[in-house]
Structures are given as C-alpha cells and as structure tokens.
C-alpha positions as a printed Julia matrix, in Angstrom:
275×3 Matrix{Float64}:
   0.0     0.0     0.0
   2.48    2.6     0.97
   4.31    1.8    -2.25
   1.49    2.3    -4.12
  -0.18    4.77   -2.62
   3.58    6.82   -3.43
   3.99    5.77   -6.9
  -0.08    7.63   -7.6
   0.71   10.94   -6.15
  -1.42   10.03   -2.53
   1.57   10.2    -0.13
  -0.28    9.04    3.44
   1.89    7.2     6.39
   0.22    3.96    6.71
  -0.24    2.37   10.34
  -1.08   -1.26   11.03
  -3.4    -2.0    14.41
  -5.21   -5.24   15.28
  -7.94   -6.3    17.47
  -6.39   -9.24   19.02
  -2.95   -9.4    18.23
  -0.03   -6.83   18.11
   0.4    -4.2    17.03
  -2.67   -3.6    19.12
  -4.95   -0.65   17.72
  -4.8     1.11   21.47
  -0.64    0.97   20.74
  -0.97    2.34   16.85
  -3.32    5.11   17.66
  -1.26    6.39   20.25
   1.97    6.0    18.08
  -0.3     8.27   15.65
  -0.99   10.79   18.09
   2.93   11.17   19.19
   3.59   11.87   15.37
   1.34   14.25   14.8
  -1.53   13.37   13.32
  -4.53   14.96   13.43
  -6.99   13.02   11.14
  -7.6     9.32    9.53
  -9.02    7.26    7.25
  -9.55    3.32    8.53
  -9.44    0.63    6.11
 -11.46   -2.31    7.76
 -10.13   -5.84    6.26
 -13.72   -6.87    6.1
 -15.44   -6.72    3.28
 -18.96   -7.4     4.19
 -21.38   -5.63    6.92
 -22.02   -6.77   10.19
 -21.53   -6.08   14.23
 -18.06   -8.4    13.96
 -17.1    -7.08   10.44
 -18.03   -3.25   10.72
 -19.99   -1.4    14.22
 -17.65   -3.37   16.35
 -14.23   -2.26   14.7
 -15.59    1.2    15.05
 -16.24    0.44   18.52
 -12.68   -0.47   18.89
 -11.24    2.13   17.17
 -13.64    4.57   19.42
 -11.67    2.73   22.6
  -8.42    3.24   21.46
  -8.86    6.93   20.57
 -10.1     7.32   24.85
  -7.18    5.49   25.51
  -4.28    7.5    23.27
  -6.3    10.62   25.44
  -6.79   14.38   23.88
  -5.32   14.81   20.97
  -5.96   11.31   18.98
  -6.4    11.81   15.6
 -10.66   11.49   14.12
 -10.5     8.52   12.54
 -13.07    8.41    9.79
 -13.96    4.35    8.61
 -13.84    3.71    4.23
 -17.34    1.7     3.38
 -17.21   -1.86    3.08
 -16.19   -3.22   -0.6
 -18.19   -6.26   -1.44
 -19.54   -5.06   -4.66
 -16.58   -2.91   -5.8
 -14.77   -3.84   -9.25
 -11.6    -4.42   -8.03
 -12.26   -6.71   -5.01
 -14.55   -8.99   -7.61
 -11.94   -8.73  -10.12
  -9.58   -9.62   -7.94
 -11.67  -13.19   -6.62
 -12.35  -13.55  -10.2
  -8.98  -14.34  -10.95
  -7.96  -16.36   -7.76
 -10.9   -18.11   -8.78
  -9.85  -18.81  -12.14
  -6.57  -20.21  -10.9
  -7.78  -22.14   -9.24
 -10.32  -23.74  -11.59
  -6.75  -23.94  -14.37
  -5.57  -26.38  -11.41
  -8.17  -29.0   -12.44
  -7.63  -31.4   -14.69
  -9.03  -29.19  -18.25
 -11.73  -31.65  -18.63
 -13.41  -31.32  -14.89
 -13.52  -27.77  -14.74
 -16.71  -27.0   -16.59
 -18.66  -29.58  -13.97
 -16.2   -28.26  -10.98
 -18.45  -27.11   -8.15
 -17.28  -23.5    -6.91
 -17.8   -23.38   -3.11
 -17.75  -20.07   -1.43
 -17.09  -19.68    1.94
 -17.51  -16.83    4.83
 -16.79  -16.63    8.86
 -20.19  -18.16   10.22
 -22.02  -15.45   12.48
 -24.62  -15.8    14.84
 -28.28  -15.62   13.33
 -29.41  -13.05   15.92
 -26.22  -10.55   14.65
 -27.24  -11.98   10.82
 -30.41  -10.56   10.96
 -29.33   -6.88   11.55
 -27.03   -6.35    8.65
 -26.67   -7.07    4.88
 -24.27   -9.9     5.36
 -25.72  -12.54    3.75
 -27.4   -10.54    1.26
 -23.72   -9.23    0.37
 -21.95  -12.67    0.34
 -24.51  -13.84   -1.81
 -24.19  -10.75   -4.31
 -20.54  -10.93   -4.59
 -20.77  -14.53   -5.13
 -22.92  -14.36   -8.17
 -20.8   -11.46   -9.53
 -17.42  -13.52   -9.7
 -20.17  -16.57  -11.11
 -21.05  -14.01  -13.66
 -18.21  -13.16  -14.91
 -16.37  -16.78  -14.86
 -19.43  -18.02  -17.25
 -19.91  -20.46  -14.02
 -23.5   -21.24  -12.31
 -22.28  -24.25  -10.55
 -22.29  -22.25   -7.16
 -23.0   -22.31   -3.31
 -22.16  -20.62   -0.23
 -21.07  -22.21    2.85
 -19.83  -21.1     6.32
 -16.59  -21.91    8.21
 -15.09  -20.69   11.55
 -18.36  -20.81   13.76
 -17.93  -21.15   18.18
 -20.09  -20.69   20.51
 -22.44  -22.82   22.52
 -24.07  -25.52   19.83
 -27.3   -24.36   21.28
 -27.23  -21.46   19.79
 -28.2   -20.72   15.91
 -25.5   -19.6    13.6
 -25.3   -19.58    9.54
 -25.54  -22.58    8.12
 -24.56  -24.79    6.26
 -20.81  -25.8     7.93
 -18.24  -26.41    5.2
 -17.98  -29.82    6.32
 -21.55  -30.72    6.46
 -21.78  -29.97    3.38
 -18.89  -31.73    1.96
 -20.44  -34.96    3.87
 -24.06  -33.97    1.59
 -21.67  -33.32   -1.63
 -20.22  -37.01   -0.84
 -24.23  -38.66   -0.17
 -25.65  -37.54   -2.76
 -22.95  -39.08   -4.85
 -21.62  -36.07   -6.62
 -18.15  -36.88   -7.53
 -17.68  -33.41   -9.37
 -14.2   -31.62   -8.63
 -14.56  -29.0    -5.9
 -12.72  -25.61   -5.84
 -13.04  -23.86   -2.37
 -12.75  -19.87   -2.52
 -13.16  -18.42    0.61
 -14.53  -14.8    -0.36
 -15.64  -13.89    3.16
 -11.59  -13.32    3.79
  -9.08  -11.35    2.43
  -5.89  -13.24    3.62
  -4.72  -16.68    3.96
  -4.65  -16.67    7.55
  -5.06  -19.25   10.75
  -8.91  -19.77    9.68
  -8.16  -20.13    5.87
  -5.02  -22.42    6.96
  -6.9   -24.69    9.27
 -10.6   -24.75    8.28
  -9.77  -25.41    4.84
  -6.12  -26.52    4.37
  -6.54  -28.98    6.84
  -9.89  -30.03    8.1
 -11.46  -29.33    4.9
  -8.85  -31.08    2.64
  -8.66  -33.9     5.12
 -12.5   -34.6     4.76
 -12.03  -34.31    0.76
  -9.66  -37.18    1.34
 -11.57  -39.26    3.09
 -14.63  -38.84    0.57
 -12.74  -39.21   -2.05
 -13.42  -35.68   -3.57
 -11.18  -33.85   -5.79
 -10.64  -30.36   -4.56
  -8.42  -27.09   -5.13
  -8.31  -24.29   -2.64
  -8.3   -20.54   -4.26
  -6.27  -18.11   -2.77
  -7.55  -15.53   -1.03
  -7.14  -11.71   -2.61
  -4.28  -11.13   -0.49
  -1.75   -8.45   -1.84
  -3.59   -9.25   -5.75
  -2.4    -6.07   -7.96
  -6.27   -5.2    -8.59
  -7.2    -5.59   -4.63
  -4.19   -2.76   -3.44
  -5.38   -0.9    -6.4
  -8.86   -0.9    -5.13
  -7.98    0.21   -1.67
  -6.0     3.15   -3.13
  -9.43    3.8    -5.03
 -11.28    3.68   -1.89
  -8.8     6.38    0.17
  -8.51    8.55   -3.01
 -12.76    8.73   -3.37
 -12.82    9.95   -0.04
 -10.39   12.62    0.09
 -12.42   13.98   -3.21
 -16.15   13.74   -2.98
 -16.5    14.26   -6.61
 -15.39   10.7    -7.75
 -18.07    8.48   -8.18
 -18.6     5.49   -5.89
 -18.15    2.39   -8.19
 -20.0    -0.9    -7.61
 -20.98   -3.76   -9.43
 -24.63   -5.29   -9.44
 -28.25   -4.82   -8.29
 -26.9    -3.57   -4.74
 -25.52    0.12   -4.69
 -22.48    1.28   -2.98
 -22.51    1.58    0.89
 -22.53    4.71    2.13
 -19.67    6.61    3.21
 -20.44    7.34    6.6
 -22.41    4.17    8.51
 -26.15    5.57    9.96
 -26.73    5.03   13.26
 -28.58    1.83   13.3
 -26.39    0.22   11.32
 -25.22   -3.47   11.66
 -26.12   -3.12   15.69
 -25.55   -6.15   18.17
 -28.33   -8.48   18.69
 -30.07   -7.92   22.24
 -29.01  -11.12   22.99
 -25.61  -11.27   24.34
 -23.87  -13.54   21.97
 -20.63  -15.91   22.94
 -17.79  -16.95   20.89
C-alpha cells in the first residue's frame, strides 16, 4: 500500500493496528498521536457488513482513541467493498486459478464453493451480510461463465445451542459425498481477504482432510491477499474519499454503501452472543 499509494501521487503514512494481536490498535493510535496526526481514514479488512465485520471495529477504534487521550487523531472508517470492481476482479482471478488447477476436462462440472466466517443468526439478521456474500458470489459466477455455485460457512464457536449460519463447510462436503456427486470442488473463501489461521486450518486442513476421506477432488483458491487489482482498489477507496466528486463504483443490483455508517447500522443483537 504505501508503495502504491507513493507511486499515484497520494503520499499518506500507513499504520497497522489489530484487534487481538499486536500491534494492538490502542498501541498504533497512540503511536499516531505522538507523530502528529490529526486526522484518519480506517481501512477495515472486512469486506462485508455486520456487528463483527463493521460497528464493532468502530467500537474499537472509538476505545483506542479514549485510551491514546486528547489529541488522537478522528478517525473516519472507508465503506465496506463487497460489490466494488476491483475486489470482484480480484476473486475472479484467484478463482480462475484455481479452476486452471483441475484437470481441463473437470472444470466446466467443478463445483465452486464459497465460503464466509459463520455469524450468529441473531447478529445476521441486523445487517446485509448474507445478502452481500450472496451478491458478490454471483458477480465472480457471472463473470467466470460459471452457475455451478454455493455458499457455505466456516469458523463458527459458541455454545451448539445457539443458531448460527448454516450450512458448515464440512456438512456440506459430507451432503456433496451422499448424494454421490463426484464433481471436482474448488473452495474460494470470499468472506476473507488473507490466507490466515482460519483459511489455513478450516480449509487446508480439516477441509482437505475430509475431501480425502470422501474421495473428492478439490483445489483451494487463494484468497485476494496483496492481488495487484485488490491494493489498487484500496487506493481507489482512500482517493474517493479525500475527493467527494469521484463516483462510488459498484458492481450489481446492490448500490455502494454509504460513506459514513447511519446510526442503526449493523447493531448487536439484544441477545448477548458468545464466541
């Protein structure tokens, strides 16, 4: 990013804080405020909307701001990308690597199996996410020329009692296997935008394991990662909101997200939820 963001004439530092791991946010904000700076803009590595994947990373940027004290820069959040060109571009080719793995004559019947972090239904309900998933799927379906599509979850915890979004990965590896479909499968986890721990262990492991065991052919895409079109896309995002007058591009039936999130937006379920 920084190297981009240099080489197109939008020279901004670039800070990196995390929610659970270090550099903490609380540590980078206040690293911010001893150099100076005054404002922000926060790019969210989520790329959907909902109280885990947008609200809640404001809420933790809102924390670390009290604790960096007076003088922490405003820290203003870009909108979430699902629909924009470049992240769908950028799936669309991962996904069409991956499909090139096959052997040439299984990738027309190859199944393409998306898959997204599992979230409670309760914190589902108040936000676009599966709406969004589901959009962005049939987007990178559209323009592979593919219809042989699903989405699937990965990554749920929590109590088994309660309700998340269904169905698991490996369920539905287990109903791919039972119903005796012995079409190559190519996994492309869109809900993420990095290979990490999840991606590595949901489907590197447990899901290629289970393939194994079933007998089922599959390929894993990558995930968008540090793709040319993806960086490209984030500059895009920073440059549209440091001039109002660019448009706000977006693919499909759903329009871009606003700018600013309203008040009511992707709010936590009144039911506590664990995990």
């Amino acid at each position: 990013m920084e190297v981009d963001l240099g080489e197109y004439g939008a020279r901004l530092p670039v800070y990196w804080g995390n929610r659970n791991w270090h550099p903490l946010l609380a540590d980078t904000m206040l690293q911010m405020k001893r150099d100076g700076l005054r404002r922000a803009l926060a790019f969210v590595t989520s790329a959907y909307s909902s109280y885990s994947g947008c609200r809640q990373y404001r809420e933790n940027i809102a924390h670390a701001q009290e604790e960096a004290g007076p003088g922490a820069p405003v820290v203003d959040k870009i909108r979430v990308f699902h629909n924009h060109p470049g992240f769908i571009e950028a799936l669309v080719d991962r996904v069409r690597q991956a499909l090139a793995r096959l052997p040439e004559d299984r990738r027309a019947a190859a199944q393409l199996v998306y898959t997204a972090h599992s979230i409670p239904l309760a914190m589902a309900q108040g936000s676009h996410y599966e709406e969004q998933l589901k959009e962005t799927g049939r987007l990178v379906a559209e323009k592979l020329r593919h219809d042989n599509w699903r989405l699937v979850y990965q990554s749920r915890s929590g109590p088994a009692s309660q309700p998340w979004l269904e169905p698991d990965i490996l369920d539905s590896l287990r109903e791919c296997k039972a119903r005796g479909d012995n079409s190559a499968l190519v996994i492309a986890p869109i809900g993420f935008v990095s290979d990490h721990m999840e991606i590595l262990f949901d489907l590197d492991t447990q899901a290629r394991e289970l393939c194994d065991e079933l007998g089922l052919s599959m390929v894993r895409a990558e995930t968008v990662g540090t793709h040319p079109r993806f960086i490209r896309m984030i500059r895009d995002l920073i440059c549209e909101r440091l001039d109002e007058s660019q448009p706000r591009l977006a693919m499909g039936s759903l329009p871009p997200r606003p700018d600013f999130c309203p008040a009511d937006c992707c709010l936590l379920p009144a039911r506590p939820i664990a995990g």
